[in-house]
Backbone as JSON, one array per atom type, in Angstrom:
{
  "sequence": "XXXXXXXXXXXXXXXXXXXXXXXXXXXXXXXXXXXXXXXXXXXXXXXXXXXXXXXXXXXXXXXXXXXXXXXXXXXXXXXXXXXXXXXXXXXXXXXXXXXXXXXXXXXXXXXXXXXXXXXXXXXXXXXXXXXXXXXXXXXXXXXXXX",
  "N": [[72.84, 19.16, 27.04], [69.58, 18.44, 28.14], [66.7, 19.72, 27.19], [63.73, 20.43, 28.26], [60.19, 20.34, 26.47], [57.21, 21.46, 26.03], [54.2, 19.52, 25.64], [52.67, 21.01, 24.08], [53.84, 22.61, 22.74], [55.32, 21.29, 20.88], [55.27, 20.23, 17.72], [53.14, 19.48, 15.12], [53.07, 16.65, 12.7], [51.22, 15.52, 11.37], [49.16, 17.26, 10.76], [46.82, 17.96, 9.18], [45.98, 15.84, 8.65], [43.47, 14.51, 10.03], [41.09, 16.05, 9.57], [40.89, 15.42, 6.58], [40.47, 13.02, 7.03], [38.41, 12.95, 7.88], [36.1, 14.03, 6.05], [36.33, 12.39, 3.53], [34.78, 10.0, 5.06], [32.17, 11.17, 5.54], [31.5, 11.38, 2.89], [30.32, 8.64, 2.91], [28.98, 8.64, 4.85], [26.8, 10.4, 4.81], [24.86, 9.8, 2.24], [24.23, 7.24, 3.74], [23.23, 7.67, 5.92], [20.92, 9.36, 4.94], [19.76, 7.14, 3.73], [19.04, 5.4, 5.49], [17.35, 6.69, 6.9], [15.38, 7.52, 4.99], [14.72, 4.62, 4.43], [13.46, 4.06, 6.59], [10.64, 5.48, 6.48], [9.53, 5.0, 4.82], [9.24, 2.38, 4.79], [7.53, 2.54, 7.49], [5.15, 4.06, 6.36], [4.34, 1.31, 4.45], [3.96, -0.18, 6.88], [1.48, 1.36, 7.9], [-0.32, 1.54, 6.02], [-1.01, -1.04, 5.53], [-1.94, -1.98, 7.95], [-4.43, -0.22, 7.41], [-5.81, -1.62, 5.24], [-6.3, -3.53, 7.2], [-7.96, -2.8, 8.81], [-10.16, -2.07, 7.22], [-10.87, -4.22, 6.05], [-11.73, -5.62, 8.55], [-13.84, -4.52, 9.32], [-15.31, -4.57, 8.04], [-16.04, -7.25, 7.74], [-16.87, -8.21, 10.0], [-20.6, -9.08, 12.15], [-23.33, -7.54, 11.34], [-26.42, -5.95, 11.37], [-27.3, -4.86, 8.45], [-24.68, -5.33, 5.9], [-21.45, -3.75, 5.24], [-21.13, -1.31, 2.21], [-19.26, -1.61, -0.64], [-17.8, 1.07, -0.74], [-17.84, 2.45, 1.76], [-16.46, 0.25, 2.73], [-13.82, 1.24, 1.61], [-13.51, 4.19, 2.52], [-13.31, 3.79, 5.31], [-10.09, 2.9, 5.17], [-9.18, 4.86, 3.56], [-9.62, 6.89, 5.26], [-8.18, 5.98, 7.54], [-5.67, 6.06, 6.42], [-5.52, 8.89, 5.57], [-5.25, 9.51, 8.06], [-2.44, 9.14, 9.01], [-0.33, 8.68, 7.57], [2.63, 9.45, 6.01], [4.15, 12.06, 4.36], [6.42, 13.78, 1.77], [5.8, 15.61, -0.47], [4.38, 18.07, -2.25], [2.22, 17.63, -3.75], [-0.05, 15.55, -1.9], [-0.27, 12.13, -3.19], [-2.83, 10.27, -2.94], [-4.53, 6.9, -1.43], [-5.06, 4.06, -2.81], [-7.57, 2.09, -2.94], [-8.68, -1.04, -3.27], [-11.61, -3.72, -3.29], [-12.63, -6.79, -3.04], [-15.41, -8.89, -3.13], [-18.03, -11.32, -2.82], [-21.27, -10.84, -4.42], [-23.61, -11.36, -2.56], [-22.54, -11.51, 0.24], [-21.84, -14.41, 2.22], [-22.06, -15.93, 5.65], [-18.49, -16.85, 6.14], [-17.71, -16.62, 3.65], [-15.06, -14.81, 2.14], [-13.59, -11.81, 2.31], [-11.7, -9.24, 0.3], [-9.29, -6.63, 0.68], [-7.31, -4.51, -0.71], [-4.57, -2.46, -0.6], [-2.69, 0.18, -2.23], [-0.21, 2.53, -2.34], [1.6, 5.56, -3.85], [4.69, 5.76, -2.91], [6.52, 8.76, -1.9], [9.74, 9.51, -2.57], [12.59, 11.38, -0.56], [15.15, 12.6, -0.56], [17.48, 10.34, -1.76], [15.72, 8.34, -2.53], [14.56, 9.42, -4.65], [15.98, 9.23, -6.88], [16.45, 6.69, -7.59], [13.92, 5.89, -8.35], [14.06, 7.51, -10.91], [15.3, 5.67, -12.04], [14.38, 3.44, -11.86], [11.55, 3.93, -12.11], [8.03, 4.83, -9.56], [7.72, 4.06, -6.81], [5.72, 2.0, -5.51], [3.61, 0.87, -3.08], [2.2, -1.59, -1.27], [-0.44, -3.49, 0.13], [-2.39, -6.27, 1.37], [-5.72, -7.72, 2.39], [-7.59, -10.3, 3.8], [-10.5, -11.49, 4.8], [-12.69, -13.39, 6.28], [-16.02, -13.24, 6.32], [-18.4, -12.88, 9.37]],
  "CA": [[71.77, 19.31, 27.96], [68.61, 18.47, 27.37], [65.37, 20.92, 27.06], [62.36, 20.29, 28.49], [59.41, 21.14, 25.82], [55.81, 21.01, 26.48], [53.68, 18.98, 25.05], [51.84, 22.52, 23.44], [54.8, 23.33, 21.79], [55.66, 20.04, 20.05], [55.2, 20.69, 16.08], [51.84, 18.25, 14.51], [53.37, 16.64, 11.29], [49.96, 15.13, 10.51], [47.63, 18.21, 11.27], [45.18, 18.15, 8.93], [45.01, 14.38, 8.26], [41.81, 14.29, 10.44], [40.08, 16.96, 8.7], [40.96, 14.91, 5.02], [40.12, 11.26, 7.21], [36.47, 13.19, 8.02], [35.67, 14.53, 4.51], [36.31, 10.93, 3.28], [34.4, 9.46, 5.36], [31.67, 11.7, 5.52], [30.89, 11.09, 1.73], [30.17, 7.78, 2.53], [28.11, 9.08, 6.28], [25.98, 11.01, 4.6], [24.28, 8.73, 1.94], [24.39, 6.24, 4.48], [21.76, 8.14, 7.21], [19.57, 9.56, 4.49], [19.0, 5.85, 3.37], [18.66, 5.03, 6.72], [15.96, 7.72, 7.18], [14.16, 7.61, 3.91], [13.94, 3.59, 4.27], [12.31, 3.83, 7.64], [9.94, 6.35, 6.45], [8.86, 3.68, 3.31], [8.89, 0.99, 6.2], [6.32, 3.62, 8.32], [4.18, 4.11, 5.27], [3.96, 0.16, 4.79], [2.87, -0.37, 8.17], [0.3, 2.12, 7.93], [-0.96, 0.67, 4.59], [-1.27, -2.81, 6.09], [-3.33, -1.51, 9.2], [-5.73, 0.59, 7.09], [-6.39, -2.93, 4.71], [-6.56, -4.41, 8.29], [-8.9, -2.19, 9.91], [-11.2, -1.9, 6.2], [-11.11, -5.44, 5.95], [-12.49, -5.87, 9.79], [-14.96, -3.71, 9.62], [-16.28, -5.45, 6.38], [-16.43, -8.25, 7.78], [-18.26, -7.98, 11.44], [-21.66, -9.2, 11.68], [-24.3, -6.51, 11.43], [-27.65, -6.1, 10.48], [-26.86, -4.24, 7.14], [-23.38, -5.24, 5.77], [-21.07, -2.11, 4.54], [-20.73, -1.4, 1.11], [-17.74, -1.8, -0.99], [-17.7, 2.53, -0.14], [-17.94, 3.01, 3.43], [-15.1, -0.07, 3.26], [-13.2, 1.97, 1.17], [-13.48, 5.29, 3.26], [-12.65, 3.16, 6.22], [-8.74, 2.53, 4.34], [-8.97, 6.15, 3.17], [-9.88, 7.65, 6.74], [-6.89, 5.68, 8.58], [-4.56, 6.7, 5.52], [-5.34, 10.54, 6.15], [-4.5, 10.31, 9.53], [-1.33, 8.56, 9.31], [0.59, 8.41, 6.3], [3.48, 10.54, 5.84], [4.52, 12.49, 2.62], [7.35, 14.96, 1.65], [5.79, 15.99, -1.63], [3.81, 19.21, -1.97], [0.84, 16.96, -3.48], [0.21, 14.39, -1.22], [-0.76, 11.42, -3.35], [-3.84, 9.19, -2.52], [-3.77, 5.63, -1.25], [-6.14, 3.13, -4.08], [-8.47, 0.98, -2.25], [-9.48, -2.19, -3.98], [-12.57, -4.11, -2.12], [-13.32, -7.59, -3.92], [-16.18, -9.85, -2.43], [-19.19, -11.9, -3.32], [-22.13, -9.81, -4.54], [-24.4, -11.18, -1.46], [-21.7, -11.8, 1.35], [-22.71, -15.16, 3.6], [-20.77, -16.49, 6.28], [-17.52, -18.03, 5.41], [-16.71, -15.83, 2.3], [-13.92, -13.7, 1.64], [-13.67, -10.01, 1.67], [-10.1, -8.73, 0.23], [-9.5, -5.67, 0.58], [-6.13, -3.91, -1.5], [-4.44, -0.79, -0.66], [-1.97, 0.8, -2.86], [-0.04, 3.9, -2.01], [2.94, 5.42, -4.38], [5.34, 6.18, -1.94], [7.24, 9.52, -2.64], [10.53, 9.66, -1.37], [12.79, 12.67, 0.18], [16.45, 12.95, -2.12], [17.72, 9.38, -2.34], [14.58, 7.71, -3.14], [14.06, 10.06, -6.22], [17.21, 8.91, -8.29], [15.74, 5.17, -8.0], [12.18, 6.63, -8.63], [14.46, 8.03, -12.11], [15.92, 4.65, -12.63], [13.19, 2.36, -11.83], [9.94, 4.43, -11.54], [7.69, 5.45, -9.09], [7.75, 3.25, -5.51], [4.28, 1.61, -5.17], [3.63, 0.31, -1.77], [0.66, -2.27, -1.59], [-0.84, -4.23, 1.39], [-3.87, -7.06, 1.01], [-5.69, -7.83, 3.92], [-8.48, -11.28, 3.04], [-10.9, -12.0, 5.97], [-13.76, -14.45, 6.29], [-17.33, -12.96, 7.15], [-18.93, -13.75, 10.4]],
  "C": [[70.44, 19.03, 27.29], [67.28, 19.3, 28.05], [64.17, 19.87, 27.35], [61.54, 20.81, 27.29], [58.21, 20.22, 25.87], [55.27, 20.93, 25.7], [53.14, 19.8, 23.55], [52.36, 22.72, 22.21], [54.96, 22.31, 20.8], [54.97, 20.33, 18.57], [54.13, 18.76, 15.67], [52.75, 18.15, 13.04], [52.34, 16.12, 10.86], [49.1, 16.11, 11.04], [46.27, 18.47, 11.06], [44.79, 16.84, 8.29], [43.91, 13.98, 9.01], [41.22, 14.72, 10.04], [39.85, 16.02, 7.5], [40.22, 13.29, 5.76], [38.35, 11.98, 7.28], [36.07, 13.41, 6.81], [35.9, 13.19, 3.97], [35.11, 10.23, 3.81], [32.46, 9.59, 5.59], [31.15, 11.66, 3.92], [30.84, 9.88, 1.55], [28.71, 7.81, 3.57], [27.12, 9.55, 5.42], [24.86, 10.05, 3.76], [23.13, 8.08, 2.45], [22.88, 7.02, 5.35], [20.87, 8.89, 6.34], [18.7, 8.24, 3.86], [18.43, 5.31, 4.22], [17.23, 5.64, 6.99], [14.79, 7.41, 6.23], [13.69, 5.77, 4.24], [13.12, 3.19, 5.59], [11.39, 4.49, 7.37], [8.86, 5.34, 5.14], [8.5, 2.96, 4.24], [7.94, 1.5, 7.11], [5.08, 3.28, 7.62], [3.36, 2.56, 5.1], [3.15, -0.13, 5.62], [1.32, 0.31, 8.32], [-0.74, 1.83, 6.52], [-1.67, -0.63, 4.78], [-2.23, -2.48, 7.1], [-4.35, -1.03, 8.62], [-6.4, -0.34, 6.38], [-6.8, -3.95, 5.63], [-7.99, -4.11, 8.78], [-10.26, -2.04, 8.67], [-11.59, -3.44, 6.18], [-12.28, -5.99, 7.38], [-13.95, -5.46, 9.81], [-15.96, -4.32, 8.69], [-16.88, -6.16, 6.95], [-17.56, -9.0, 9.32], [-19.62, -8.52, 11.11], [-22.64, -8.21, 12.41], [-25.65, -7.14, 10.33], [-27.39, -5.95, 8.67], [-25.2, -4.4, 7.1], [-22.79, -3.84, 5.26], [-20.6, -2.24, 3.2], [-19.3, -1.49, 0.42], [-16.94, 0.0, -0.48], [-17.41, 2.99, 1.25], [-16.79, 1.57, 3.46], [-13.86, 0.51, 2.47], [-12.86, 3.39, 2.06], [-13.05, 4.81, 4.41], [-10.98, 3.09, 6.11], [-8.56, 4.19, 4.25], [-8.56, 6.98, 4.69], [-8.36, 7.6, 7.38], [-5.95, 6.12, 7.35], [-4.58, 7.96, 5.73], [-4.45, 10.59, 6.83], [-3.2, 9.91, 10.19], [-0.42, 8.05, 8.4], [1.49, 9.5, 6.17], [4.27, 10.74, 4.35], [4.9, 13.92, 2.46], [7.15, 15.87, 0.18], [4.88, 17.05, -1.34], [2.14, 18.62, -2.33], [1.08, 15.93, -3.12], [-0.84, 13.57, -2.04], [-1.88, 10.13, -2.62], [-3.87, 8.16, -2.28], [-5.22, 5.38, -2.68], [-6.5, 2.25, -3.16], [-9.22, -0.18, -3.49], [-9.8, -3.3, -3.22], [-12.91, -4.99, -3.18], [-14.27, -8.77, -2.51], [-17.35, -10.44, -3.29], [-20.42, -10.79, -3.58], [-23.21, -10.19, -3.26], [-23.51, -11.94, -0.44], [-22.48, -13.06, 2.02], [-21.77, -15.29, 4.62], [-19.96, -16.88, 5.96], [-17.14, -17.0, 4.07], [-15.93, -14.94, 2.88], [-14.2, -12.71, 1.43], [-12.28, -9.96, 1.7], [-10.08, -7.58, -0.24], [-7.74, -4.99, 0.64], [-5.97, -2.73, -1.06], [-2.99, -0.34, -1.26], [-1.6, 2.18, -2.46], [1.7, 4.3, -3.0], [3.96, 6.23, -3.68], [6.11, 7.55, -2.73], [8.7, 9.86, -1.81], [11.56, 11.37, -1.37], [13.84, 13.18, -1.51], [16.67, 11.01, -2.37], [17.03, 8.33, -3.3], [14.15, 7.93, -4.68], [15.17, 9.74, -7.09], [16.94, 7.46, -8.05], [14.8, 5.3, -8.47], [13.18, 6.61, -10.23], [14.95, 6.76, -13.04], [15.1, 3.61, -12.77], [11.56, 2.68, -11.65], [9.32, 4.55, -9.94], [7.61, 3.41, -7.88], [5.9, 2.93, -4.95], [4.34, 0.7, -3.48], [2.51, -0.59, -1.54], [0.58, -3.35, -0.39], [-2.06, -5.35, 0.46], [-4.14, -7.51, 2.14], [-6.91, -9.36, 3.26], [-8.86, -11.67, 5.22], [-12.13, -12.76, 5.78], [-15.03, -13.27, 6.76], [-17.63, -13.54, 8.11], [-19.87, -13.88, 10.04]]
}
């Protein structure tokens, strides 16, 4: 005769090979989405590096009565770095502004204006940081005077 037996009852001979397939796989997951994370957070930083050499550079270069000093285009870079740079370290490192131009600006010259920032990163970032030093991040922005 044969016995009915429900599904319930039926005996698992692989029971805990999903548990051992996740733990496997999961030391490859993990890694994997803090690289993910930390390199969008470098890729953030960038962007915001490049806009603040954008927006120092612009401002340079406008035509006004009184042009702005290499200072006030520096604080310009600084300002937008405050308010939009993100950093997991307890001191939050400074961006470096470097402002090269002609000593009496005319039309048609060049203002280039550098911004350096040394990125600090979360966990993964810091055992490359150990292997290759510290993660500099650097924009250049070059605009013409009006």
């Amino acid at each position: 005769m044969n016995h009915y037996v429900p599904y319930k009852s039926r005996k698992r001979p692989s029971r805990g090979a999903s548990a051992v397939e996740f733990s496997l796989m999961l030391l490859w997951l993990v890694p994997l989405i803090f690289g993910i994370v930390e390199t969008s957070i470098a890729l953030y930083d960038k962007a915001v590096i490049t806009n603040a050499s954008r927006e120092a550079a612009r401002s340079g270069v406008v035509m006004r009565k009184d042009r702005m000093s290499d200072e006030e285009i520096r604080q310009v870079a600084l300002k937008y770095c405050a308010n939009y740079l993100t950093s997991f370290s307890s001191t939050k490192a400074s961006p470096g502004v470097d402002v090269q131009r002609p000593a009496s600006p005319a039309q048609g010259d060049l203002l280039t204006v550098t911004v350096t920032y040394p990125y600090t990163a979360i966990v993964l970032g810091r055992l490359y940081e150990k292997w290759n030093g510290p993660i500099q991040l650097s924009a250049t922005t070059v605009m013409a005077y009006e």
